[in-house]
C-alpha positions as CSV (number, residue, x, y, z in Angstrom):
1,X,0.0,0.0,0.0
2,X,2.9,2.2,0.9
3,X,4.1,1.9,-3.0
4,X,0.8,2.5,-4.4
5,X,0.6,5.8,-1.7
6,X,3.9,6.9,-1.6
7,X,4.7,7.2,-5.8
8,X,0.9,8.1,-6.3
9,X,1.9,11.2,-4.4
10,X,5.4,11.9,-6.4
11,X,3.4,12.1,-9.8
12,X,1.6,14.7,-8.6
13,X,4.6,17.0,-9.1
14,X,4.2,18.9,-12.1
15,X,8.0,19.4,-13.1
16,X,8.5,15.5,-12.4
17,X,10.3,14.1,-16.1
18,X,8.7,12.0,-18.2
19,X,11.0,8.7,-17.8
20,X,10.5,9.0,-14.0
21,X,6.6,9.0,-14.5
22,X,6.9,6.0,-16.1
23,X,8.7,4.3,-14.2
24,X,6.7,5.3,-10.8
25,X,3.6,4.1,-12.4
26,X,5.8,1.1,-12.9
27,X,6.3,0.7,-9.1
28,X,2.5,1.6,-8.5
29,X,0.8,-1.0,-11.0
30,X,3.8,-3.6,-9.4
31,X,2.5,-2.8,-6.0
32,X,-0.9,-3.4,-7.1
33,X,-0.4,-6.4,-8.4
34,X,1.2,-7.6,-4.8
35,X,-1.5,-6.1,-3.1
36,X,-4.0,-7.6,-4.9
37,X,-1.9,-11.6,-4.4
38,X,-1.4,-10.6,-0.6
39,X,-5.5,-10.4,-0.5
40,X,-6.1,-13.0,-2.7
41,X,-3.6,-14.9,-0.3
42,X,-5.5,-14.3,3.1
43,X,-9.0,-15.1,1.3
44,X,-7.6,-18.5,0.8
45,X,-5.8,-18.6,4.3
46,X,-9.1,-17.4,5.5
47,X,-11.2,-20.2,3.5
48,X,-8.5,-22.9,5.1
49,X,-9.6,-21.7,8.4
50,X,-13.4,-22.5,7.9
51,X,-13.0,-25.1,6.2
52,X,-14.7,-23.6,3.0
53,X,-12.4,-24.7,0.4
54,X,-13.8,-26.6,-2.5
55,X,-11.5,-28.6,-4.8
56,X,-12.1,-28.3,-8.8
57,X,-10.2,-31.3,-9.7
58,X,-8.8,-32.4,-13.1
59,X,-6.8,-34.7,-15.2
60,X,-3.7,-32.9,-16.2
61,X,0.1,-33.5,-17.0
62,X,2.1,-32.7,-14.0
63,X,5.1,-32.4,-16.7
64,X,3.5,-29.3,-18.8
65,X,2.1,-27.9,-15.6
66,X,5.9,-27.4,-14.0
67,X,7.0,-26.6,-17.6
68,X,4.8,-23.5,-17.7
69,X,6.2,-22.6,-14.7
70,X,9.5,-23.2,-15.1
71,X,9.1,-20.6,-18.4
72,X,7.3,-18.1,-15.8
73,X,9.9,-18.3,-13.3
74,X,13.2,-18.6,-15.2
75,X,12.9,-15.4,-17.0
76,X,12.8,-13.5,-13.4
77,X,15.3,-15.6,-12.5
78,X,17.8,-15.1,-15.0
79,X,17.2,-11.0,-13.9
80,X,18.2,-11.9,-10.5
81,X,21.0,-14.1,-11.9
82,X,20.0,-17.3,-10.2
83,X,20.0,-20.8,-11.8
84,X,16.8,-22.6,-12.1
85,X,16.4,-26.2,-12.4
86,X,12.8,-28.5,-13.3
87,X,13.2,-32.2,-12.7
88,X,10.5,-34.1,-14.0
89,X,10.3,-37.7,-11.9
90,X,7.8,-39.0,-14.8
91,X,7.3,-39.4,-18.6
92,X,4.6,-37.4,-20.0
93,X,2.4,-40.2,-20.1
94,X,3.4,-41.4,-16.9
95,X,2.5,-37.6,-14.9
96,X,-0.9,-37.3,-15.5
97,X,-2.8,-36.9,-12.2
98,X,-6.2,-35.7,-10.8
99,X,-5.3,-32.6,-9.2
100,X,-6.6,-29.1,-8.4
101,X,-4.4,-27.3,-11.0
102,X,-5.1,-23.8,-10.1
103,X,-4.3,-24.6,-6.4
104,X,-1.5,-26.7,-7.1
105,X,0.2,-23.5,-9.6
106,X,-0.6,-21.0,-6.6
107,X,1.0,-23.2,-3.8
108,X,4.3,-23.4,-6.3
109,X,4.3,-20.4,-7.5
110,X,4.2,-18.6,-4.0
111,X,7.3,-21.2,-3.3
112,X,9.0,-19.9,-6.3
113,X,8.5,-16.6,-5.5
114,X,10.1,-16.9,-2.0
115,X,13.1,-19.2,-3.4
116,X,13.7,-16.1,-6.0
117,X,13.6,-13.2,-3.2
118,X,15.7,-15.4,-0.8
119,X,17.7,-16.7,-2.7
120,X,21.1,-14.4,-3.6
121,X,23.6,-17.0,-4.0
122,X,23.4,-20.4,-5.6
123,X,20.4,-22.2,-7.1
124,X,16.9,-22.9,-6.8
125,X,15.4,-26.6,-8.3
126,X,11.7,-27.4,-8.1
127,X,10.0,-30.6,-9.6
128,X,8.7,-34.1,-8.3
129,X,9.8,-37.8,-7.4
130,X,8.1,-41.0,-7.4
131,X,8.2,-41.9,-4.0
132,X,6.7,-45.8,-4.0
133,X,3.0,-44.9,-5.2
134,X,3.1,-41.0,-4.1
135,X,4.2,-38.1,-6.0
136,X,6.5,-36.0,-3.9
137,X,6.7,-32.2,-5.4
138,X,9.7,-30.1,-3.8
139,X,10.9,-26.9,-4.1
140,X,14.5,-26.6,-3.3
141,X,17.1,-23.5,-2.8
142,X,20.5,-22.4,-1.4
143,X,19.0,-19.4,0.2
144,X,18.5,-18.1,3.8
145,X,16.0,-20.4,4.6
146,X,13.5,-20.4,7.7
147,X,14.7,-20.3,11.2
148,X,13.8,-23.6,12.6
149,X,11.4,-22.2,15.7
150,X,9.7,-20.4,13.3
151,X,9.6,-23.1,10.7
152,X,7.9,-25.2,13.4
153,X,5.4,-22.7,14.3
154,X,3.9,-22.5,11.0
155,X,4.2,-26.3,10.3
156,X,2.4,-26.5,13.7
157,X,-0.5,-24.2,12.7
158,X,-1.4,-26.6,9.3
159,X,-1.2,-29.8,11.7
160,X,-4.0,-28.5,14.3
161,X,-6.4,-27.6,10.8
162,X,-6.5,-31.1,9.9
């Protein structure tokens, strides 16, 4: 909100250049967009909570699914200089499951985005293994990580939902 505020305010100067217009409506519409995925965010969290989530499930290949976002995600991270890797545990044949693919995209992609902000050094791999009959999806990176008291605390507030 502060972005959307704070650069709403600067282009309200009247000897402000055109090149910096552009690039604080930039900022704004960016911030927007965040806004609008934080909200969009605690809707879902909020749904979790009461239990109000419906699943729209669908055959689909898991391989094309992280290949689209592997495309997505690769270009920002080539920006922030990162390498990204996809391993694919299945043939194409072999990876089509009956899944929620919108919730499945959002639940990577808001991994993604947190391996790409935390990650200044190294690498960041996502894709899934066969594990006996299970598909096990990961998403994997050299950065910072979590704190492991605070890891627990938020691994601890998904256990009590179930």
């Amino acid at each position: 909100m502060s972005g959307i505020l704070g650069f709403t305010e600067f282009l309200s100067d009247p000897n402000l250049s055109e090149t910096k217009r552009k690039h604080y409506k930039t900022i704004i519409q960016n911030s927007g967009k965040q806004l609008m995925r934080t909200m969009d965010d605690l809707l879902e969290f909020s749904k979790l909570g009461t239990k109000q989530v419906s699943l729209i499930e669908k055959e689909i290949c898991l391989n094309n699914l992280i290949l689209e976002l592997f495309t997505v995600f690769n270009i920002k991270a080539r920006e922030n200089k990162t390498p990204l890797y996809l391993k694919k545990g299945l043939s194409d044949t072999e990876s089509t499951v009956l899944i929620d693919e919108t919730k499945l995209k959002n639940v990577l992609s808001n991994l993604l985005e947190n391996a790409l902000k935390f990650t200044k050094q190294g690498y960041i791999e996502f894709g899934y293994n066969k594990v006996d009959s299970n598909l096990v999806m990961y998403v994997k990176d050299t950065g910072v990580g979590i704190k492991l008291n605070v890891k627990n605390t938020f691994l601890n507030a998904f256990q009590k939902r179930r």
